[in-house]
C-alpha positions in Angstrom: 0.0 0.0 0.0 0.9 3.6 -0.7 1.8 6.0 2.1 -0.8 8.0 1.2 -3.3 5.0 1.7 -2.0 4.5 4.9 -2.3 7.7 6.1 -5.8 8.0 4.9 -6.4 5.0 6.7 -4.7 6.7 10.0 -6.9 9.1 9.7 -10.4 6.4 9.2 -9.3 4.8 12.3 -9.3 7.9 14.1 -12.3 9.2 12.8 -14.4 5.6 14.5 -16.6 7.7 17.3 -16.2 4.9 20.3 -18.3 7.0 22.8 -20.8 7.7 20.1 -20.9 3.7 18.7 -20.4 2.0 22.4 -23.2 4.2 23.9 -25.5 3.6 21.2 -25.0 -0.2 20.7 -24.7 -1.3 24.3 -26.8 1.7 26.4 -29.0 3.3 23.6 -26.8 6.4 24.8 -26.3 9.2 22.9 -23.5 11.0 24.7 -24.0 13.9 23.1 -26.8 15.2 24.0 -25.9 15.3 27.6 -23.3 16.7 29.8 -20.6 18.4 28.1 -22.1 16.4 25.0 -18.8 15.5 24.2 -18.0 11.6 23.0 -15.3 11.2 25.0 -14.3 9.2 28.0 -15.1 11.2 30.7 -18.4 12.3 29.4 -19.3 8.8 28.8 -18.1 8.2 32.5 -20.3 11.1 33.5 -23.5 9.9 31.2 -23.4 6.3 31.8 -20.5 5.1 34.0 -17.7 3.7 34.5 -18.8 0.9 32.9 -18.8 2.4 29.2 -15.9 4.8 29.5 -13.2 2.1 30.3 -14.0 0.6 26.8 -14.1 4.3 25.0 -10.9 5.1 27.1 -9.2 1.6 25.7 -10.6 2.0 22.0 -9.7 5.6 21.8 -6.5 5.3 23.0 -6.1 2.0 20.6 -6.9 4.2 17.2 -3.4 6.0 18.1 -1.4 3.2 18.9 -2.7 1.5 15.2 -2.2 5.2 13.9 1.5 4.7 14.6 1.8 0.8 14.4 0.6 1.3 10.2 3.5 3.0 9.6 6.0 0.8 11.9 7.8 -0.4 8.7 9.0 3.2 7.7 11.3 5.3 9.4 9.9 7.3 13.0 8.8 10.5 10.7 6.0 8.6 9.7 5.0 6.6 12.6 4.6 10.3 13.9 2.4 11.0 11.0 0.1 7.9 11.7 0.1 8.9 15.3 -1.0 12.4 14.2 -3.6 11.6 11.4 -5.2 9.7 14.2 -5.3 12.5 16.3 -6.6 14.3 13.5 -9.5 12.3 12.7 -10.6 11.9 16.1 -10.7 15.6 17.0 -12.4 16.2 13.5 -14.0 13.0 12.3 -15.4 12.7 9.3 -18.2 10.4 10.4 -19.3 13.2 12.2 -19.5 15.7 10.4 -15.2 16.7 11.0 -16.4 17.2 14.6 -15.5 15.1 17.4 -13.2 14.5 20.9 -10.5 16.2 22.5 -7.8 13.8 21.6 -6.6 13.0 25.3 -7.2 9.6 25.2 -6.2 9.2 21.3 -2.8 11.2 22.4 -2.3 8.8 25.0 -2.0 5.8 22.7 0.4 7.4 20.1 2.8 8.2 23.2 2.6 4.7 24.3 3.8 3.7 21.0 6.0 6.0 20.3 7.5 6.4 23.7 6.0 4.3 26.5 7.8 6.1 29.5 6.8 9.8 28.8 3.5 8.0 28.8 3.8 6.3 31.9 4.8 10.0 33.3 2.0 12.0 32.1 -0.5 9.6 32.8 0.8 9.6 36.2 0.7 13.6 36.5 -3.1 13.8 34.6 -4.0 11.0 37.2 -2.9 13.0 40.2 -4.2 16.2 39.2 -7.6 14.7 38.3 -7.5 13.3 41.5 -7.2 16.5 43.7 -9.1 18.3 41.6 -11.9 16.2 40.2 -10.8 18.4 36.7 -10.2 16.2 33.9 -9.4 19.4 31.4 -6.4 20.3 33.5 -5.2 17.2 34.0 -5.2 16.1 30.6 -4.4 20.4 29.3 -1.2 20.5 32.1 -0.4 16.7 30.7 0.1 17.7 27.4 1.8 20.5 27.8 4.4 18.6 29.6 4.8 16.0 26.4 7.7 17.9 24.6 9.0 19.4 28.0 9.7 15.3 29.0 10.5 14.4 25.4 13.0 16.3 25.3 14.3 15.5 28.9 14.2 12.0 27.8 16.4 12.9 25.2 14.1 11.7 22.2 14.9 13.1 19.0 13.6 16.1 17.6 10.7 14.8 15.6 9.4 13.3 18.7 9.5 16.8 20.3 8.3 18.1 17.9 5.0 15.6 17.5 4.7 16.5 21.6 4.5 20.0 20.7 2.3 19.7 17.8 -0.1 17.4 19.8 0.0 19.3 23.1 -1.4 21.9 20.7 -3.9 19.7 19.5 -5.2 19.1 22.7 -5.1 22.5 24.0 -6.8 24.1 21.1 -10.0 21.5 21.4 -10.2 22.6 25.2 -10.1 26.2 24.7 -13.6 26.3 26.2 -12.4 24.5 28.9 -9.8 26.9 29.4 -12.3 29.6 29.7 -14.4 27.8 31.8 -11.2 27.4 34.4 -10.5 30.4 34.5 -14.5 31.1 35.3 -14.3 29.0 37.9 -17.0 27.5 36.2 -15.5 24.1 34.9 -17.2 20.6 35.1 -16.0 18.0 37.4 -15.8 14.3 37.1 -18.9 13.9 38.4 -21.9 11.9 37.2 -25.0 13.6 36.2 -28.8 12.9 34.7 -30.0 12.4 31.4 -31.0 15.5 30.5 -28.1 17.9 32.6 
């Protein structure tokens, strides 16, 4: 196959909506249309449970490590590439009309692949932070923002810094409103609400 066919198919993998699919097909769910109507995993936690958002966590965080994995045969540029087409198509899918999730979880599993202890760090740091604070946003903004910080403390080449810059980015631009909301005072917690909140 091409390199262009695998990054198209990067970016199909990381378009799949696994809150929007898992909610519908095992709890007639539609995450959107409550809570921060997100599809993510901590709105599926908040909607349904924990129950459902493990699963969306896993299969989200899958579609970045397969974004990678496709191009494991070429040389680390590309794995990058695969790891940020996924990225892509889960922030802006095209099965939903180039709208879509935050790219925490997605993130997550192109680190893994690409460089398992950073990872293992900023999971750590988003896990501690959520835990204080209940406030997944900045856990998962102050997580990424750490990526090419650590990558390049790790001493990982440049285009690895560079991907941690490019996807810190990615994650901070899709919680801009969450930003706001922070500084508001107004953010939501990890909390589970009602149909219909």
């Amino acid at each position: 196959m091409p390199i262009i066919g695998y990054a198209l198919l990067a970016y199909v993998i990381g378009s799949i909506p696994s809150g929007l699919i898992i909610g519908k097909l095992f709890f007639n769910t539609d995450v959107r249309l409550y809570g921060s109507k997100n599809i993510g995993a901590t709105n599926t936690y908040r909607v349904i449970g924990l129950k459902a958002a493990l699963p969306v966590f896993f299969c989200d965080a899958l579609k970045g490590a397969i974004g990678v994995f496709l191009f494991s045969h070429l040389n680390p540029m590309y794995m990058i590439l695969g790891g940020i087409l996924a990225m892509v198509g889960h922030n802006w899918s095209v099965f939903l009309g180039f709208k879509g999730g935050r790219g925490v979880a997605t993130g997550l599993g192109v680190l893994i692949a690409l460089s398992p202890i950073v990872a293992v760090i900023c999971f750590a740091i988003w896990g501690i932070i959520v835990y204080f604070t209940k406030l997944v946003s900045l856990g998962s903004i102050i997580a990424a923002a750490l990526v090419p910080v650590l990558m390049y403390v790790m001493g990982e080449s440049w285009w690895f810094v560079g991907f941690g810059a490019l996807a810190a980015l990615f994650v901070i631009i899709r919680h801009r409103e969450n930003i706001s909301r922070l500084l508001a005072g107004k953010e939501l917690k990890v909390e589970r609400v009602k149909k219909g909140e």
